[in-house]
C-alpha positions in Angstrom: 100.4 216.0 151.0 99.9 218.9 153.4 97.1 217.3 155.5 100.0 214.0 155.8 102.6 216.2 157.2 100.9 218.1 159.6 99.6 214.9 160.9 102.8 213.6 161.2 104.2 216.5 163.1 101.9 216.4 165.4 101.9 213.5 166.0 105.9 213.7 166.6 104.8 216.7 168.8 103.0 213.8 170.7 105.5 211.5 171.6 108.0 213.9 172.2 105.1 215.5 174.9 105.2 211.7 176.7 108.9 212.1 178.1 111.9 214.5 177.8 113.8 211.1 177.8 113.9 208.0 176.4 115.7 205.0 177.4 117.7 202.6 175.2 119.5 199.4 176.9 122.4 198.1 174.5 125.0 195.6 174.2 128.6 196.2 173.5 130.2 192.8 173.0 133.7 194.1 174.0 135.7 191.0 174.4 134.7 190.1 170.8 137.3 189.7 168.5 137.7 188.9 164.8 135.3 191.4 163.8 135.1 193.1 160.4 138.3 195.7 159.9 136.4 199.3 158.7 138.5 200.2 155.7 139.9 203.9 156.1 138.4 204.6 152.4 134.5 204.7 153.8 135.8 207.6 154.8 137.7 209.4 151.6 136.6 212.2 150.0 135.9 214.1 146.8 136.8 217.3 144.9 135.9 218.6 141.4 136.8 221.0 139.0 132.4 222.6 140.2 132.4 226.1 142.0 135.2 227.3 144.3 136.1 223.4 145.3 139.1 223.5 143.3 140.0 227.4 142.8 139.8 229.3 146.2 139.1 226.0 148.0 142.4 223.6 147.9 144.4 226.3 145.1 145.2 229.5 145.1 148.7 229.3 143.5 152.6 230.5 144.5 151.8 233.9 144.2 148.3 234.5 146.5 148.7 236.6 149.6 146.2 233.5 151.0 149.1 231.8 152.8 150.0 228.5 150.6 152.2 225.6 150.7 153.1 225.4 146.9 150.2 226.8 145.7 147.6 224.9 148.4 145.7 226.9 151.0 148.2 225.9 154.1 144.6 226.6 156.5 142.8 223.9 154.3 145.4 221.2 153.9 146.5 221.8 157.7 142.6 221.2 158.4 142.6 218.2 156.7 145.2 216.3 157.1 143.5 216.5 160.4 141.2 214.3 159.4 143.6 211.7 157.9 142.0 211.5 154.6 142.5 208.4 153.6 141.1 208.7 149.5 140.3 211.6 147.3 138.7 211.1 144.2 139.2 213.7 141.1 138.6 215.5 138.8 134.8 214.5 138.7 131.9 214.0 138.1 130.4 215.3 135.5 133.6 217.2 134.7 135.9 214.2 134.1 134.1 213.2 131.1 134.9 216.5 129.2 138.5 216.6 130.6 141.1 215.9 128.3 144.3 215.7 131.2 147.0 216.7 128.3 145.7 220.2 129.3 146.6 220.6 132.6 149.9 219.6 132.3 153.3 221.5 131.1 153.7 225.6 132.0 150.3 226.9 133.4 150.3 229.5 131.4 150.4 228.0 128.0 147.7 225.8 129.3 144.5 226.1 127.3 141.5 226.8 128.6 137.7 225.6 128.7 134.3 226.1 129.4 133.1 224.1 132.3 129.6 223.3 130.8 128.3 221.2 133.2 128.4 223.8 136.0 127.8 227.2 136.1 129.7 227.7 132.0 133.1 228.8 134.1 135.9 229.4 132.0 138.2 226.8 133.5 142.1 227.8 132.9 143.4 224.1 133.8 145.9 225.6 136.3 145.1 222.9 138.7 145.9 219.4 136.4 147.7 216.2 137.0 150.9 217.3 138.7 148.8 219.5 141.0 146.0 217.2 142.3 149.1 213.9 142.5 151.7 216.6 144.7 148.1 217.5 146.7 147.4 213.8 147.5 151.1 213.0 148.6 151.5 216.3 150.8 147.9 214.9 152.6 149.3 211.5 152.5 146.3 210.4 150.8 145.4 207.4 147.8 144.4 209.5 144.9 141.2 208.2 142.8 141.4 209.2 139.2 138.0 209.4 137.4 138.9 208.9 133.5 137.1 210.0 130.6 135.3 207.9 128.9 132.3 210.0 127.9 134.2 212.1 125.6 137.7 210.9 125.4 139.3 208.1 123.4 140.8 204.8 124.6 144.7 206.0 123.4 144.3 209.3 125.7 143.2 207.1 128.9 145.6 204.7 128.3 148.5 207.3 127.8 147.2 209.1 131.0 147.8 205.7 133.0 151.1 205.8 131.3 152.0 209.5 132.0 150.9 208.9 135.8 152.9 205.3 136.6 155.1 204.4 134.3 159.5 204.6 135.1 160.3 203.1 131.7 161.7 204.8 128.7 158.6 205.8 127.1 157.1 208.8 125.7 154.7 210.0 128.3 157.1 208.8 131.3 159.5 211.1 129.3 156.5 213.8 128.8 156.1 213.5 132.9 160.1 214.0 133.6 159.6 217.0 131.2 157.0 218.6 133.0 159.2 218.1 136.1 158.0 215.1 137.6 161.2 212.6 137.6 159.5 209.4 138.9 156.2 207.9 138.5 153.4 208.6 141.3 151.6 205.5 143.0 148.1 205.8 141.5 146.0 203.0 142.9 142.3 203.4 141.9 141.3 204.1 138.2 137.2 205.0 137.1 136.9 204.0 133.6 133.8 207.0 133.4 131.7 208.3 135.6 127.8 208.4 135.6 127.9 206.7 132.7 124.1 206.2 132.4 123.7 210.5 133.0 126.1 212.9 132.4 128.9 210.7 131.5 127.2 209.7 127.5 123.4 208.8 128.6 124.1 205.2 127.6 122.1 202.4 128.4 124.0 199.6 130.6 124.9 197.0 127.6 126.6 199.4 125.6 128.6 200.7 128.7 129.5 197.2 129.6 131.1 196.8 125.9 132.8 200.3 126.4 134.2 199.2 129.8 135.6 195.8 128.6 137.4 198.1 125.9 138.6 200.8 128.0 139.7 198.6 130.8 141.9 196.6 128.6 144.1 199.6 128.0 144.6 200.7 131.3 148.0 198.9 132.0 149.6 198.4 135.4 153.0 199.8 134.8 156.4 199.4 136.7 154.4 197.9 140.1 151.7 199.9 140.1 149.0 197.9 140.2 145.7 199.3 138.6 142.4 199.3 140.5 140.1 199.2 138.0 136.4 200.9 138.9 133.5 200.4 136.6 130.8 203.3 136.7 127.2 201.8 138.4 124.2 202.6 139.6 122.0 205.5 140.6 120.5 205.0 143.4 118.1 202.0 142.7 118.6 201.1 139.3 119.6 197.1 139.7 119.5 196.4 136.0 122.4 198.3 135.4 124.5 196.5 138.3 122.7 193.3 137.1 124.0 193.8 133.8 127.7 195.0 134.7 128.1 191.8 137.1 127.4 190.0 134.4 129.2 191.6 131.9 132.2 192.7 133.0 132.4 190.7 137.0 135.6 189.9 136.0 137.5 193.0 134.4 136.8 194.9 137.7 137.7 195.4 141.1 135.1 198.0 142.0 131.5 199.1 141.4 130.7 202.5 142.2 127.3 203.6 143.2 125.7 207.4 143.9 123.4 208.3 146.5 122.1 211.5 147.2 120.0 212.9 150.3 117.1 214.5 147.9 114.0 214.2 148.1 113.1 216.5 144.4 115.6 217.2 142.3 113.2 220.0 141.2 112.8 221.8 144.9 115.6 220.5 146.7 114.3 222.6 149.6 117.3 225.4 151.8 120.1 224.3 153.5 119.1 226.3 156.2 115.6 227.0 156.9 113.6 223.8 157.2 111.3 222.4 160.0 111.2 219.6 162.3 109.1 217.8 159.7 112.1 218.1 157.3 114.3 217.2 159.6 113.2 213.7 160.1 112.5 212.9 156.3 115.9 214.2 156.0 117.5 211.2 158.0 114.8 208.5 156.5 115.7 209.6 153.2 119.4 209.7 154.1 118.7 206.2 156.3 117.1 204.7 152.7 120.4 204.0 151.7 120.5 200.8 153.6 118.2 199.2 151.4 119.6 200.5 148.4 123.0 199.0 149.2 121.3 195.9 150.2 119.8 195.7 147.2 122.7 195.9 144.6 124.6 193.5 147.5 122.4 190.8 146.7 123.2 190.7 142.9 126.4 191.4 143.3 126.5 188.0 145.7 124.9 186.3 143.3 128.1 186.8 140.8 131.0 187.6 143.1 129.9 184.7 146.2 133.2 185.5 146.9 133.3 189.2 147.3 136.2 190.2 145.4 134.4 193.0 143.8 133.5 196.1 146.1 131.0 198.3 145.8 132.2 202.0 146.4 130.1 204.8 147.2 131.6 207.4 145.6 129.2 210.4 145.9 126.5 211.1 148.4 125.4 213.2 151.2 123.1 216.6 151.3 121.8 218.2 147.9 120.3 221.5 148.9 119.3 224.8 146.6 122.3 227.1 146.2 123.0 229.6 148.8 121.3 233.3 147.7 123.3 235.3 146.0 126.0 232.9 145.0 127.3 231.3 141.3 124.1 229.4 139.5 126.2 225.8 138.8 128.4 226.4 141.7 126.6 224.2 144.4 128.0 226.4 147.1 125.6 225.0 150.0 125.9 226.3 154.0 126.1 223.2 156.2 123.5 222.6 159.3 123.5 220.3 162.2 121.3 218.5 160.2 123.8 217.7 157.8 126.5 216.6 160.2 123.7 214.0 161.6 123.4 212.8 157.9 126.9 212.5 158.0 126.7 209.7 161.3 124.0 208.0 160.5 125.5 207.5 157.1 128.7 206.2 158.3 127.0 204.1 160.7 125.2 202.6 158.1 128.5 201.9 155.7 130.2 200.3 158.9 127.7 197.1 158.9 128.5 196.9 155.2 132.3 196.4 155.1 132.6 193.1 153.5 131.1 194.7 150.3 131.2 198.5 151.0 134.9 199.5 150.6 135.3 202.8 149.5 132.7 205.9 150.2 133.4 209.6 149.0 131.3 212.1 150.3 130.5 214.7 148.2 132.6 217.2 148.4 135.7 218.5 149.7 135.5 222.4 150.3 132.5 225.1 149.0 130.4 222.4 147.1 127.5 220.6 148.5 127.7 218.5 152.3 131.2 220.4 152.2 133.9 219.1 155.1 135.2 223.0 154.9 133.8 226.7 153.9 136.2 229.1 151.9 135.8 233.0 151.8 139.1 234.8 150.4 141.9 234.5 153.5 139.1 232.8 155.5 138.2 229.0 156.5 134.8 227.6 158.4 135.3 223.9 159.5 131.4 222.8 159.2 129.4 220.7 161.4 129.8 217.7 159.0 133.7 218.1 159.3 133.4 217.4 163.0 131.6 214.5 162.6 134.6 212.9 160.3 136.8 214.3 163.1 134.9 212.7 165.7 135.0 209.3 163.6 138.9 209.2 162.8 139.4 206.4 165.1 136.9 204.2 163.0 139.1 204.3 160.2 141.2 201.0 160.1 140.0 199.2 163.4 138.0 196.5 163.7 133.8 196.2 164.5 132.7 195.4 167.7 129.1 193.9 168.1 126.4 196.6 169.4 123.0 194.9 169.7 119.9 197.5 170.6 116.2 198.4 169.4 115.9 202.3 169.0 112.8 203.8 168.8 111.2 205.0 165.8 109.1 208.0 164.6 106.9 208.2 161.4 108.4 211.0 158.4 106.3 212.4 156.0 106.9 209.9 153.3 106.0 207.2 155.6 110.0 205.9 156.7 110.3 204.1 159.6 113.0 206.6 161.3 115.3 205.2 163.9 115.7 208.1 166.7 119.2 206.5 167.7 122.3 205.2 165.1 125.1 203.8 166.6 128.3 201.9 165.2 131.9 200.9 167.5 134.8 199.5 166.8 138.1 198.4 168.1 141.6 200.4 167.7 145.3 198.4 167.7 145.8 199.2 171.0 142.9 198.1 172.3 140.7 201.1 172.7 137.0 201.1 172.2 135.7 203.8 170.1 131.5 203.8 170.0 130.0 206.9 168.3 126.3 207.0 169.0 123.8 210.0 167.0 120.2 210.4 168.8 117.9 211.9 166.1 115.0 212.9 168.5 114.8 216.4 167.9 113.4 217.0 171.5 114.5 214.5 174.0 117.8 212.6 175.3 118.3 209.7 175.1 119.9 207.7 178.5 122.0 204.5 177.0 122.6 202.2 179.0 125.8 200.3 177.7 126.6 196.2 178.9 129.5 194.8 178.8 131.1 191.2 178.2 132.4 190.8 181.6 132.9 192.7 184.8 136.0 195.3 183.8 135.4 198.5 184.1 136.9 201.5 181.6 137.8 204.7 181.8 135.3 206.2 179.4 136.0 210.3 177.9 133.8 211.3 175.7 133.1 213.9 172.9 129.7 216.1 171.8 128.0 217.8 169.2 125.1 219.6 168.8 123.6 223.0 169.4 120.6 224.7 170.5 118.9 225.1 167.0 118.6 221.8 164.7 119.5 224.7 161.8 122.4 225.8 163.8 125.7 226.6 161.6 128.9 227.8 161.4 129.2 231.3 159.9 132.5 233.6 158.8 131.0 235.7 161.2 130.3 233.0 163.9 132.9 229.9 163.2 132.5 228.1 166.4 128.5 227.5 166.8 128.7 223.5 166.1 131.7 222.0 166.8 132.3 219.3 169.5 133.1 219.8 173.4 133.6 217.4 176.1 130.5 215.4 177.3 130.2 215.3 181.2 127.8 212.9 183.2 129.5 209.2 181.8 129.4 206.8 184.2 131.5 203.9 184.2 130.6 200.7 186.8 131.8 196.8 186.8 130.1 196.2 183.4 128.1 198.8 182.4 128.5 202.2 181.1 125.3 205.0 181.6 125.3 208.2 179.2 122.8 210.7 178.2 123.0 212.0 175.1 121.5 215.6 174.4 118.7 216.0 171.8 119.8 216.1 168.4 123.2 214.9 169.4 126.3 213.1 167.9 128.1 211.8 171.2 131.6 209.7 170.4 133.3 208.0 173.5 136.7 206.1 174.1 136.9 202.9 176.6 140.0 202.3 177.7 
């Protein structure tokens, strides 16, 4: 292994010795219409009862000196309703299969509490429940995506939890909810029926899920409008029998699929968020770039049963896995964020953009303080990361339609042998007509000059946004907050036709034709 990688560093060394620059010619086919609309919930998010996601992340309760808005960190819910989160998924993850909701709901202080044994053994208090995380979605203006328990909870408690959430009738959980202060029902669109059901969520194998799901499912009743939308638990990362086996199972009791993929290379020595090499680097974005085949791959099964595509397939955790920071929580995930984690974050995106006919949903994993976080926490203080910039930079993606982009990147050998593209691109198409194309080079060491046809002959006023830093393991810091974070890119020019930008090494560049 070590005589592989310092072969293929040098000879990345090599190539990069050839030019400073490279040159990619590509094809915007902006007169295209009728293209593929990029559904806002690729770009939803997660958050978990793990760490200081939940606590000291989006909660810190009426009575913090942190200022809040109900109980919610104003700083974090200003930040992201910057981001027009479109989905957040909740309360797991591992955790939702040993949450029983009835307690996190009445006074908080005759909830009782637990031990979070999945991460870190935290005594978990349950201050933060169903009336917290449903008042959270609506003050982001956000779907909320329940995760129910099915792991360890019974088919009455899911089905009364459905009830409690969306019911208006006379009932007695509608009348529980009014109880608890909640007069009428929330709008709660998507429903998991388990989570990582093949892991965490019970270790069963996929037949005996499938039955579970059928059962489950049943009792998960649309009430009083609200229509349910039911997501069955799939596959880790490559695992095609299980999808193979819930397509054929249950195909028709569902309306989504989920499906987990992490950037991790060994779950054993998932290497530091921070100090890496060039050589990790690039096996970073093949790795994180694998997850075209994988979606490919449970696409084709799923084609075979749904020709139609009625069912989607929702990515609802991945990103970055790293060790924990020193010195923090053991269980906690807390991770620091890089510029190498905002470029997973584009070339991921990119990736879901040319799947949108199946790929409907994606939630990165997670929120605030855990893993590829969009935001750091520390007491009064917030850090926007590099990978929150990224989803900044992308907003205009969410809800427009694909444009056409044709080009051949070049490509550089990793460690493990991936073909890894040095330039990802994606563009699409707002309502009022403006062209947003986000373009990440991964060449550590060289631009990149693109030069961008056009259809016909117009010519646009092009702006455009970038992000990246002198050090690939650049970061933002409470110390140092503004080290990654995007500024305006000079040098665009615009003719009859064509457009001509450079793009820095180890760059995410977004521009706006209008």
């Amino acid at each position: 292994m070590k005589k592989i990688l310092i072969t293929m560093c040098l000879s990345a060394a090599a190539v990069c010795a050839v030019s400073a620059q490279t040159e990619v010619r590509m094809t915007l086919h902006d007169e295209s219409r009728g293209g593929q609309i990029i559904p806002r919930e690729i770009y939803g998010q997660f958050a978990e009862h793990l760490g200081r996601c939940i606590y000291g992340g989006i909660w810190v309760g009426e009575e913090s000196p942190i200022p809040n808005e109900k109980g919610y960190r104003v700083d974090v819910l200003e930040a992201l309703r910057a981001l027009k989160v479109p989905v957040l998924r909740w309360p797991g993850g591992c955790f939702a299969d040993e949450y029983h909701w009835m307690d996190g709901i009445g006074p908080r202080e005759e909830r009782p509490k637990m031990v979070n044994t999945n991460w870190g053994g935290t005594v978990e208090d349950n201050s933060f429940g169903t009336h917290e995380f449903l008042n959270f979605c609506e003050l982001l203006g956000c779907e909320p995506y329940v995760n129910g328990n099915i792991g360890s909870g019974s088919v009455e408690e899911m089905s009364k939890w459905v009830e409690y959430m969306t019911s208006d009738a006379d009932s007695p959980m509608a009348n529980l909810r009014r109880k608890n202060g909640r007069d009428k029902p929330w709008k709660v669109r998507y429903f998991g029926v388990g989570n990582e059901t093949w892991g965490c969520g019970g270790n069963m194998t996929p037949d005996y899920y499938a039955d579970l799901y059928r059962r489950y499912a049943t009792f998960c009743k649309s009430f009083s409008g609200n229509w349910l939308y039911k997501i069955c638990s799939g596959a880790n990362n490559y695992d095609h029998a299980w999808t193979e086996t819930m397509m054929r199972r249950v195909g028709n009791q569902m309306n989504g699929l989920t499906l987990h993929y992490y950037t991790v290379f060994d779950w054993n020595h998932k290497g530091s968020a921070t100090e890496f090499t060039a050589d990790d680097w690039y096996a970073t974005i093949g790795k994180c770039a694998e997850i075209e085949n994988v979606i490919k791959g449970h696409c084709d099964i799923m084609d075979r049963y749904d020709p139609a595509r009625r069912i989607a397939l929702i990515v609802d955790e991945w990103g970055t896995w790293w060790d924990e920071e020193p010195g923090t929580v053991r269980g906690h995930l807390y991770q620091q964020n890089t510029l190498r984690d905002a470029m997973v974050a584009a070339v991921s995106l990119n990736i879901f953009h040319k799947y949108t006919e199946r790929v409907r949903m994606a939630n990165i994993a997670q929120m605030v303080n855990v893993l590829q976080a969009m935001i750091l926490t520390r007491d009064d203080e917030m850090v926007l990361t590099p990978t929150y910039w990224v989803f900044s930079m992308y907003t205009p993606h969410q809800g427009a339609e694909a444009v056409p982009l044709y080009f051949e990147p070049e490509t550089v050998k990793d460690r493990y042998r991936h073909e890894v593209d040095l330039l990802s691109a994606t563009a699409s198409r707002a309502a009022d007509g403006a062209i947003t194309l986000s373009l990440a080079n991964v060449d550590l060491d060289k631009e990149c000059r693109v030069t961008i046809a056009l259809d016909g002959d117009k010519r646009y006023d092009v702006k455009g946004q970038v992000l990246t830093a002198d050090a690939m393991t650049a970061r933002n810091t409470f110390e140092n907050p503004d080290v990654v974070r995007p500024v305006e890119l000079k040098g665009i020019e615009s003719s009859k036709g064509e457009i001509t930008v450079v793009l820095p090494a180890k760059s995410i560049v977004s521009l706006t034709l209008r």
